[in-house]
TIRO-979413 format. One record per atom (N, C-alpha, C): residue number from 1; atom name; x, y, z. Coordinates in pm, 1 decimal, m for minus. Example, Ala and Ser with C-alpha at 12.3 -4.5 7.8 and 13.67 -1.06 7.14 Angstrom:
BEGIN
+------+------+----------+----------+----------+
: fifi : pavo :        X :        Y :        Z :
+------+------+----------+----------+----------+
:    1 :    N :   1319.0 :   m569.0 :    780.0 :
:    1 :   CA :   1230.0 :   m450.0 :    780.0 :
:    1 :    C :   1320.0 :   m330.0 :    780.0 :
:    2 :    N :   1285.0 :   m225.0 :    708.0 :
:    2 :   CA :   1367.0 :   m106.0 :    714.0 :
:    2 :    C :   1290.0 :      3.0 :    787.0 :
+------+------+----------+----------+----------+
***
This chain:
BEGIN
+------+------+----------+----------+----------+
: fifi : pavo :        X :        Y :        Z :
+------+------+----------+----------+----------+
:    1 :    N :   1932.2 :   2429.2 :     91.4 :
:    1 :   CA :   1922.3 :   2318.3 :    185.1 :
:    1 :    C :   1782.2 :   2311.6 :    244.4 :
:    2 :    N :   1718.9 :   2459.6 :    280.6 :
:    2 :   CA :   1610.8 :   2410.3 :    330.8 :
:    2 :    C :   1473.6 :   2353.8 :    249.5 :
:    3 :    N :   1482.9 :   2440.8 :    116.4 :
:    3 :   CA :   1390.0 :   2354.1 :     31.1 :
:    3 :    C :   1396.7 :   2208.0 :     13.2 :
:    4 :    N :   1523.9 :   2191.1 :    m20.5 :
:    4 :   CA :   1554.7 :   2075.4 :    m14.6 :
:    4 :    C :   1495.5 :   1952.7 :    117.3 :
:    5 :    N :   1476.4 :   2001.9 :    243.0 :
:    5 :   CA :   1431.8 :   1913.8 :    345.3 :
:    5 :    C :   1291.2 :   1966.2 :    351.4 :
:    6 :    N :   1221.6 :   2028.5 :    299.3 :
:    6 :   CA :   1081.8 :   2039.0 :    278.4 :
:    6 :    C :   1043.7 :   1951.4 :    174.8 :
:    7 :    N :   1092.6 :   1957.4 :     82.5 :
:    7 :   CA :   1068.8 :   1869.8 :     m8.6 :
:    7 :    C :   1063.6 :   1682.6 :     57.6 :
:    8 :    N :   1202.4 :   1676.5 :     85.1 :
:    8 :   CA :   1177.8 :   1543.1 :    176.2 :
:    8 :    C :   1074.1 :   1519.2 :    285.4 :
:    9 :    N :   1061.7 :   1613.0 :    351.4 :
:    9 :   CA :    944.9 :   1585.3 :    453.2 :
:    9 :    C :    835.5 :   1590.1 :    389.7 :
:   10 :    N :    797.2 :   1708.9 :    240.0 :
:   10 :   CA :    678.4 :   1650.3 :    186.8 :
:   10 :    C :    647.9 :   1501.9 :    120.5 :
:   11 :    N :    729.8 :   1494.4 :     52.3 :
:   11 :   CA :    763.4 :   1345.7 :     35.4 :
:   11 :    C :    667.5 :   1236.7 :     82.1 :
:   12 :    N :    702.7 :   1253.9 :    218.3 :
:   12 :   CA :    759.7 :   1125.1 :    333.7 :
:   12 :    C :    602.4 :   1198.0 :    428.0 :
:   13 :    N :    546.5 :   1261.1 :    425.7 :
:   13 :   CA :    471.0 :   1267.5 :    508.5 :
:   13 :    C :    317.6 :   1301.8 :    453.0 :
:   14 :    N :    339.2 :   1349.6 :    324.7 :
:   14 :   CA :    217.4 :   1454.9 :    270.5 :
:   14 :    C :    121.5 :   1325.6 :    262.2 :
:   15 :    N :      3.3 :   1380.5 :    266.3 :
:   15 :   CA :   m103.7 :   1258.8 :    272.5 :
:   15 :    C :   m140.9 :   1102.0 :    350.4 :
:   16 :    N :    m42.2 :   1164.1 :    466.1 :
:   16 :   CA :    m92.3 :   1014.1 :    539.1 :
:   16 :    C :   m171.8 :    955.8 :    561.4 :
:   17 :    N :   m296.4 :   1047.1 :    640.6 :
:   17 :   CA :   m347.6 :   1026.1 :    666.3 :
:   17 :    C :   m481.9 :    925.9 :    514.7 :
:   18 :    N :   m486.1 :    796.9 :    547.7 :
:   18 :   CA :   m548.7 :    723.6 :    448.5 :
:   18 :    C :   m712.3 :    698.5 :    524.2 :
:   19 :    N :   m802.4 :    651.1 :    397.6 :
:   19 :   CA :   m916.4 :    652.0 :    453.2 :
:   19 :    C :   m924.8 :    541.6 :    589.3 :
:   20 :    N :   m848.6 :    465.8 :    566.7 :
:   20 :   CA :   m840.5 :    322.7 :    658.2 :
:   20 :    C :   m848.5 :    380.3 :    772.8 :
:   21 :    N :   m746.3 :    471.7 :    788.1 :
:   21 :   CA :   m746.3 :    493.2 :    953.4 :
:   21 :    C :   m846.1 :    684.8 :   1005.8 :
:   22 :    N :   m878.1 :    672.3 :    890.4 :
:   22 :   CA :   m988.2 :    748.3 :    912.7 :
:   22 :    C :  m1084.0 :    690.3 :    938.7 :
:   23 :    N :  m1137.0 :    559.6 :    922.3 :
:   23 :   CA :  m1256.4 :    476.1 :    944.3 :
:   23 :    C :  m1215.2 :    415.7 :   1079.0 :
:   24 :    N :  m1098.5 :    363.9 :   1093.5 :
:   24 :   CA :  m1062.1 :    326.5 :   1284.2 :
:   24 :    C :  m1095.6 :    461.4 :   1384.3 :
:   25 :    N :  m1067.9 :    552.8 :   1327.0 :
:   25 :   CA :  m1082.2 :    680.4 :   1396.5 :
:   25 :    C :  m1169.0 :    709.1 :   1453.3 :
:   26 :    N :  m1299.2 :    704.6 :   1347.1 :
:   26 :   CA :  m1423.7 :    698.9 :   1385.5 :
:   26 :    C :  m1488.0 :    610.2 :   1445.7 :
:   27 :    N :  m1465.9 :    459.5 :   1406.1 :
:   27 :   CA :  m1469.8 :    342.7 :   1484.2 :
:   27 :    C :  m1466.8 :    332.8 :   1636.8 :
:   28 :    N :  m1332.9 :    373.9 :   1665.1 :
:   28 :   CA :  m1314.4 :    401.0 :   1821.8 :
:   28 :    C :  m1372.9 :    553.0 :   1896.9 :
:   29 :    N :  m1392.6 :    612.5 :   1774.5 :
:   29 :   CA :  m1479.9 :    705.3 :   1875.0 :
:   29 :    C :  m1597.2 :    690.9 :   1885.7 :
:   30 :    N :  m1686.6 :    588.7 :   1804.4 :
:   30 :   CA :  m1855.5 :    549.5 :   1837.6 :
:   30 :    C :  m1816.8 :    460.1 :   1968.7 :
:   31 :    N :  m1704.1 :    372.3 :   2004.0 :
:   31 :   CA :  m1746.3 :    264.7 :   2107.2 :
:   31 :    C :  m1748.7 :    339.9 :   2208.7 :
:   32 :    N :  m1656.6 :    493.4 :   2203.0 :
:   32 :   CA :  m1632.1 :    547.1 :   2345.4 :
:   32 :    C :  m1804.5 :    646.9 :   2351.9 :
:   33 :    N :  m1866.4 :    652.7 :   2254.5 :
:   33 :   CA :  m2030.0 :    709.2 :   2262.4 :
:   33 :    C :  m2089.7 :    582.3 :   2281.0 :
:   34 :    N :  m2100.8 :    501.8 :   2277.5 :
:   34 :   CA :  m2204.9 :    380.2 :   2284.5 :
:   34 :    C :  m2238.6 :    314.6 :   2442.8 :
:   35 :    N :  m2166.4 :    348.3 :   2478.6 :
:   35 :   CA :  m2141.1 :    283.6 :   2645.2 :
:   35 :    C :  m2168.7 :    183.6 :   2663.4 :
:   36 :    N :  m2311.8 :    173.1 :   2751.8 :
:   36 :   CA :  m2394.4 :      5.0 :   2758.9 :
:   36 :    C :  m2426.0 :    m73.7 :   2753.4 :
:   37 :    N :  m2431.4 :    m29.5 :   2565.8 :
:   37 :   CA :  m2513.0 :    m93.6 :   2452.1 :
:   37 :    C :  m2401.1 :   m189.9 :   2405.1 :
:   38 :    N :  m2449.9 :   m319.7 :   2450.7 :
:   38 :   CA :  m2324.0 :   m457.0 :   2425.1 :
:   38 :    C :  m2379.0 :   m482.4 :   2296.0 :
:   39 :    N :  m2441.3 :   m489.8 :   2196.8 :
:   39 :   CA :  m2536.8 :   m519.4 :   2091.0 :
:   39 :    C :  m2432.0 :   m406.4 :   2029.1 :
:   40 :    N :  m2496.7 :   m255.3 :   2007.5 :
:   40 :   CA :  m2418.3 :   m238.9 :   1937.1 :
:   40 :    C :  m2247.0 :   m218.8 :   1953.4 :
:   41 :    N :  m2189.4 :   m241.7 :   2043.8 :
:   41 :   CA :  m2021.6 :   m268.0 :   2098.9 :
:   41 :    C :  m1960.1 :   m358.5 :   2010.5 :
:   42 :    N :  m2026.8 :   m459.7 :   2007.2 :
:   42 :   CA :  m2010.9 :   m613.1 :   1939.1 :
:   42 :    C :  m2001.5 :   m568.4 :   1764.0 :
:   43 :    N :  m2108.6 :   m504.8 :   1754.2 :
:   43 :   CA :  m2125.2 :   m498.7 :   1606.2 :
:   43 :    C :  m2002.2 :   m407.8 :   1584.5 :
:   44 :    N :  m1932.2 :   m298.5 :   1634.4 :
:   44 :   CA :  m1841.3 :   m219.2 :   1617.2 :
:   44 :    C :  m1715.4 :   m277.8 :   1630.5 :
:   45 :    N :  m1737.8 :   m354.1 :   1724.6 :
:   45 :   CA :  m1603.9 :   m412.6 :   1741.8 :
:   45 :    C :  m1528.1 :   m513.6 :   1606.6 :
:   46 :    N :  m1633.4 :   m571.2 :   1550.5 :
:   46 :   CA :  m1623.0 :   m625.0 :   1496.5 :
:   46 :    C :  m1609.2 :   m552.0 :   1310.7 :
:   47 :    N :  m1648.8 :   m464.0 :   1290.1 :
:   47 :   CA :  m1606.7 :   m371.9 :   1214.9 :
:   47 :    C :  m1468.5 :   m318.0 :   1240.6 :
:   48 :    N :  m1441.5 :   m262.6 :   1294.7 :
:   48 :   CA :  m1286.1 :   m297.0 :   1400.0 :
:   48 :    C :  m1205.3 :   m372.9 :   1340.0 :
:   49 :    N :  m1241.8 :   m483.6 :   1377.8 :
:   49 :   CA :  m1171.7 :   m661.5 :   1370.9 :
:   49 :    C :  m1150.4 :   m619.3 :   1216.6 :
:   50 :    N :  m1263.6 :   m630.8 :   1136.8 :
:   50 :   CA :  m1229.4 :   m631.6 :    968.1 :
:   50 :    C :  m1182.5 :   m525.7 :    908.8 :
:   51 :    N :  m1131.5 :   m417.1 :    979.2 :
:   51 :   CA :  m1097.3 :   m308.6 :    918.8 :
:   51 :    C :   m914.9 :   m345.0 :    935.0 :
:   52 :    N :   m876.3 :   m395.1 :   1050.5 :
:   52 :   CA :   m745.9 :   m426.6 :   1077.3 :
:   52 :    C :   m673.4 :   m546.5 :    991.6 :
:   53 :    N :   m789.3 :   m650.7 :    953.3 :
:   53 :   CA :   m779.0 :   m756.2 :    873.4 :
:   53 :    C :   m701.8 :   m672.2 :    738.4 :
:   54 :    N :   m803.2 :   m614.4 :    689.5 :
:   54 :   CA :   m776.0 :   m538.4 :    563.5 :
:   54 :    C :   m622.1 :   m449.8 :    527.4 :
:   55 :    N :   m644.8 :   m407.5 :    683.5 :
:   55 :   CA :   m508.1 :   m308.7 :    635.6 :
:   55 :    C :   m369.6 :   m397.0 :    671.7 :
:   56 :    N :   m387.0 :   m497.2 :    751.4 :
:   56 :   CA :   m292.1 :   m644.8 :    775.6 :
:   56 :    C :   m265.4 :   m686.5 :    621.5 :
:   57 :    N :   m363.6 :   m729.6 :    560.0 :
:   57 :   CA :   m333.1 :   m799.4 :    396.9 :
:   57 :    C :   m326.9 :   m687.7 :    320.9 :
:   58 :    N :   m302.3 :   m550.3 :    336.7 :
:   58 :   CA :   m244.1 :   m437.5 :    216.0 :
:   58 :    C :   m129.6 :   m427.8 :    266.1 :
:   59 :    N :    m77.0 :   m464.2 :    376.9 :
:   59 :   CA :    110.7 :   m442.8 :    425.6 :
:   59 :    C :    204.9 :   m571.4 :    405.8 :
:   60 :    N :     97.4 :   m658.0 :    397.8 :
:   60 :   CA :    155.5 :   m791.0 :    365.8 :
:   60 :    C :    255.6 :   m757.8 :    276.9 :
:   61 :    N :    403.4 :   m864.1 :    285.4 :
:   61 :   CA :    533.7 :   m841.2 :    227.8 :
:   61 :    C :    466.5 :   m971.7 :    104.9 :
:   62 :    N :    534.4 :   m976.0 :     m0.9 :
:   62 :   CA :    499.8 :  m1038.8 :   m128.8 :
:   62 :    C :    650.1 :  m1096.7 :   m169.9 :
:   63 :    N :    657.8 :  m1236.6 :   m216.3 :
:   63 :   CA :    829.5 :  m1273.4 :   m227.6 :
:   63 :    C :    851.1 :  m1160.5 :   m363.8 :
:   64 :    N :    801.9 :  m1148.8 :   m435.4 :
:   64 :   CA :    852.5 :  m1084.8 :   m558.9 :
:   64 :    C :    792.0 :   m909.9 :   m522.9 :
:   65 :    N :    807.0 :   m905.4 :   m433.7 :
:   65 :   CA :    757.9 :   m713.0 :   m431.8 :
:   65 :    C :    936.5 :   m675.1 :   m443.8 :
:   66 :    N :    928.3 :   m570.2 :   m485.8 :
:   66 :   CA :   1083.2 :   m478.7 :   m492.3 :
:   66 :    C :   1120.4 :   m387.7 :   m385.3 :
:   67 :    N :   1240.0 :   m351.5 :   m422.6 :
:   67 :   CA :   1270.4 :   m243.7 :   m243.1 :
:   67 :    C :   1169.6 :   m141.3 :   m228.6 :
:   68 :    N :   1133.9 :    m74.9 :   m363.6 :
:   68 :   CA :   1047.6 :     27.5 :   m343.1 :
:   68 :    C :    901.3 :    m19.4 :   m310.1 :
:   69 :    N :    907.1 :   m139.6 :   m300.3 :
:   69 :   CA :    746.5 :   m180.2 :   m255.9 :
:   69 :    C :    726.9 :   m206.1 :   m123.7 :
:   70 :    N :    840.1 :   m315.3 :    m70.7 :
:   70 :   CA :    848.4 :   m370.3 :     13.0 :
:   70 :    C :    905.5 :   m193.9 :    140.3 :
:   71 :    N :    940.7 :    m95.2 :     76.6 :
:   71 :   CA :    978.4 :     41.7 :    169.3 :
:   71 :    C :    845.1 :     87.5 :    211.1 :
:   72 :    N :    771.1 :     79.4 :     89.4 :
:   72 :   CA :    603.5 :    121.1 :     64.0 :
:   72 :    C :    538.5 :     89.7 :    211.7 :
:   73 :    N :    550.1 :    m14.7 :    201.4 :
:   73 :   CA :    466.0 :   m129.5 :    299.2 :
:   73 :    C :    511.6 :   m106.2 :    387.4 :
:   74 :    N :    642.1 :   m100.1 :    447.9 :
:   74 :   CA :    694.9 :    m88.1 :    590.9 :
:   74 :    C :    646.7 :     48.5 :    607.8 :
:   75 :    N :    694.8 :    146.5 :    584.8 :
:   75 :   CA :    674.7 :    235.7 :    607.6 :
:   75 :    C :    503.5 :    307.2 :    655.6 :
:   76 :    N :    441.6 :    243.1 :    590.8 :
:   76 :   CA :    320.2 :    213.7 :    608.7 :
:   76 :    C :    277.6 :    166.0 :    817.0 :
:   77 :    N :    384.8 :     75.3 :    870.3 :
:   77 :   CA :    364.0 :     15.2 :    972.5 :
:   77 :    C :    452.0 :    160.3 :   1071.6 :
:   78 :    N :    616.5 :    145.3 :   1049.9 :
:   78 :   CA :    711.6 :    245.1 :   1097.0 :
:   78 :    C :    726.7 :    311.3 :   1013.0 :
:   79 :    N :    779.0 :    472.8 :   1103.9 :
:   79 :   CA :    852.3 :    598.8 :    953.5 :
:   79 :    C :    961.7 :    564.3 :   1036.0 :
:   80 :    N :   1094.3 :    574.1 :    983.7 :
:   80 :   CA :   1220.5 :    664.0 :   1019.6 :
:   80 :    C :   1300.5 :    682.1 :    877.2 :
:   81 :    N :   1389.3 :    788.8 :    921.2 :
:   81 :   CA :   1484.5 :    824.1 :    810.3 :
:   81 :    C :   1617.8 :    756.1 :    874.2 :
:   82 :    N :   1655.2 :    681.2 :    744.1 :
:   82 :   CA :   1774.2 :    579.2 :    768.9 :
:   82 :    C :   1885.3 :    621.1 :    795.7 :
:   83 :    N :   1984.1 :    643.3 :    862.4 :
:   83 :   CA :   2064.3 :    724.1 :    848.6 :
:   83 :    C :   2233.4 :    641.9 :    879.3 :
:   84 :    N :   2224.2 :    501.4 :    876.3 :
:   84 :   CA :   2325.6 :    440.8 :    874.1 :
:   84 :    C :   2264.1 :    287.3 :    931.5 :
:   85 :    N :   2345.7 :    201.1 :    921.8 :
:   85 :   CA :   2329.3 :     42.4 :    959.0 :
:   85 :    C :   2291.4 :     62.4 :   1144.8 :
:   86 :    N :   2144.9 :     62.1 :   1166.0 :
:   86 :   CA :   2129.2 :     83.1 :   1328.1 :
:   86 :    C :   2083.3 :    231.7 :   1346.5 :
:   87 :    N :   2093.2 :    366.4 :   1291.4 :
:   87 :   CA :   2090.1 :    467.4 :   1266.3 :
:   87 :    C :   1999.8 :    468.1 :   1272.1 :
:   88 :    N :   1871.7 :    538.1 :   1310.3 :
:   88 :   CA :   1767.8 :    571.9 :   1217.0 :
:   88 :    C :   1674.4 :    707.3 :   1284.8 :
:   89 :    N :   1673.3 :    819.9 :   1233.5 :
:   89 :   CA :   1608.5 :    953.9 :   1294.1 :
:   89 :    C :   1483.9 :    954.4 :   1299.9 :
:   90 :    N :   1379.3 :   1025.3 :   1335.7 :
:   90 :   CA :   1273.2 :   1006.6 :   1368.3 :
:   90 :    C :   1172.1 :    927.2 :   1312.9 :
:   91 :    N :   1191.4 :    853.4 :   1445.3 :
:   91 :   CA :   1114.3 :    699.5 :   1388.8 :
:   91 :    C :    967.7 :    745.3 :   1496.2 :
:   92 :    N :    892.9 :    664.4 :   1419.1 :
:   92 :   CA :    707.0 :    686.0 :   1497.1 :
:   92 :    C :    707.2 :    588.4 :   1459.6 :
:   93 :    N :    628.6 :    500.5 :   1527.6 :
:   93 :   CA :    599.9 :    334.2 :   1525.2 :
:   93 :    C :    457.7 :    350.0 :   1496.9 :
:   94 :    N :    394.5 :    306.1 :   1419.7 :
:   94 :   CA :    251.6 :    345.8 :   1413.8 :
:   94 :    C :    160.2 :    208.7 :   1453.8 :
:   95 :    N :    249.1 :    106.2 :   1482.8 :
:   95 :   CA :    192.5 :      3.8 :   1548.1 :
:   95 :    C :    153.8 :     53.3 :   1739.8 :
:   96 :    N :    267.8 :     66.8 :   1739.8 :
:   96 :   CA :    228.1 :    165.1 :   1869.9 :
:   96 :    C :    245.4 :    300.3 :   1968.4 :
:   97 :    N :    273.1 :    347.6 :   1850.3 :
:   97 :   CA :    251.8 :    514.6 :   1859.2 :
:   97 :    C :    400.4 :    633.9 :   1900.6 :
:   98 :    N :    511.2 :    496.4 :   1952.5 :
:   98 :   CA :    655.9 :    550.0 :   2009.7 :
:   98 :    C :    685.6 :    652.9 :   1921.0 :
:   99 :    N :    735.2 :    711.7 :   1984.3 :
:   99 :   CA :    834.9 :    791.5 :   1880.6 :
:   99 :    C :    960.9 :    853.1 :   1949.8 :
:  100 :    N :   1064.1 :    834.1 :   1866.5 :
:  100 :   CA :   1173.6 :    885.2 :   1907.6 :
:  100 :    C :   1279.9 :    969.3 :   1814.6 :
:  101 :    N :   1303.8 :   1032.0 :   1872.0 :
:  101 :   CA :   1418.7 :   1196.7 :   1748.9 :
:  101 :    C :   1529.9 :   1114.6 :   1728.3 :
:  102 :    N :   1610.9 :   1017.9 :   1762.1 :
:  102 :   CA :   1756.0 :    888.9 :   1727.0 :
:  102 :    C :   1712.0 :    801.1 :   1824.0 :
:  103 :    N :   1739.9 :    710.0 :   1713.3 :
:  103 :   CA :   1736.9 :    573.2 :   1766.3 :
:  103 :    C :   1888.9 :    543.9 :   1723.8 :
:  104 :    N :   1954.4 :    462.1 :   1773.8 :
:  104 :   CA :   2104.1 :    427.2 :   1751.1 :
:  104 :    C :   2099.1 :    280.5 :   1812.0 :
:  105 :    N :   2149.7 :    204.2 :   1680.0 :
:  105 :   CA :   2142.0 :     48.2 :   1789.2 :
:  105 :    C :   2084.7 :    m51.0 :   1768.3 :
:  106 :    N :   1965.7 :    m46.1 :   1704.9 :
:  106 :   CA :   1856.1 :   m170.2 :   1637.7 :
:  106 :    C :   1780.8 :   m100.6 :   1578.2 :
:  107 :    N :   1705.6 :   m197.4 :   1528.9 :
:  107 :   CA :   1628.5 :   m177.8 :   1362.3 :
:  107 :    C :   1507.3 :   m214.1 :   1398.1 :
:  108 :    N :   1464.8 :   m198.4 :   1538.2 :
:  108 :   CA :   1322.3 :   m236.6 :   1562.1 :
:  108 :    C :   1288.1 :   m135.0 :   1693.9 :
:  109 :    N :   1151.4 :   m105.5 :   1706.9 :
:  109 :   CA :   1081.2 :    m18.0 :   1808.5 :
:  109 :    C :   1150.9 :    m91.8 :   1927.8 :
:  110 :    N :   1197.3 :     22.5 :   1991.2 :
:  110 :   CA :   1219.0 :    m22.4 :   2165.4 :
:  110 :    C :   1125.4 :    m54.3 :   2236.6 :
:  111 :    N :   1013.7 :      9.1 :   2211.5 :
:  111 :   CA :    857.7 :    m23.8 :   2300.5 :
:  111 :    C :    802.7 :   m168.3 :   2279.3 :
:  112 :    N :    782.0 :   m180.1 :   2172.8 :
:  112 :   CA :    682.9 :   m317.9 :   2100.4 :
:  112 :    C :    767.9 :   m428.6 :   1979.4 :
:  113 :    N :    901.3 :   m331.7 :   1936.5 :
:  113 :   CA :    919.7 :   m465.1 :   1890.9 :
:  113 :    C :    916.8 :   m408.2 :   1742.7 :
:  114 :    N :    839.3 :   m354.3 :   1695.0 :
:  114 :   CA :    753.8 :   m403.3 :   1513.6 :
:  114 :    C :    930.0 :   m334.7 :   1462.5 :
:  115 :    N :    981.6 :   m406.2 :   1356.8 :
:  115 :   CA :   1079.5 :   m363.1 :   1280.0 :
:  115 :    C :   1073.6 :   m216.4 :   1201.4 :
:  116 :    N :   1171.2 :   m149.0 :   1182.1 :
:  116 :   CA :   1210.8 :    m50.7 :   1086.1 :
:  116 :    C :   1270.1 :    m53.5 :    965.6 :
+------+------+----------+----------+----------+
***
């Protein structure tokens, strides 16, 4: 059993971290070094702006994507493990950062909303 849920958590978690939000990462940590400087703020911000664009049109849902695509993609936004109609175990909202060990009840973040 327990290999077995290592295996799933490797699964489901190994390599998240993608370059995308390795580049926001860094992004928001130059504006919090930059202070003053509205010149370069602007220019960052705006790197920012097109970095979110980008990862907005790679989650985009497609009419002909399949379950395993369209899981791809969500999952991408929310994790949880499904665990019945309303069910769903540790969900992290990565739209805005919630996380909760059961959710019971709806199929969307209690905080913000974004679906599961």
């Amino acid at each position: 059993m327990r290999d077995w849920w290592y295996e799933v958590c490797e699964a489901k978690y190994a390599g998240r971290v993608d370059e995308t939000e390795k580049k926001l990462d860094q992004l928001i940590r130059e504006i919090s070094r930059q202070g003053g400087n509205e010149a370069e703020r602007q220019k960052t911000m705006k790197e920012i702006d097109r970095t979110l664009k980008e990862l907005v049109d790679k989650v985009r849902l497609g009419k002909s994507d399949s379950p395993a695509e369209v899981a791809s993609k969500v999952e991408k936004v929310v994790t949880a493990t499904r665990l019945g109609q309303g069910v769903h175990a540790n969900v992290q909202c990565r739209q805005c950062g919630t996380a909760i060990g059961m959710l019971i009840g709806s199929n969307a973040c209690p905080n913000c909303g974004a679906p599961i």
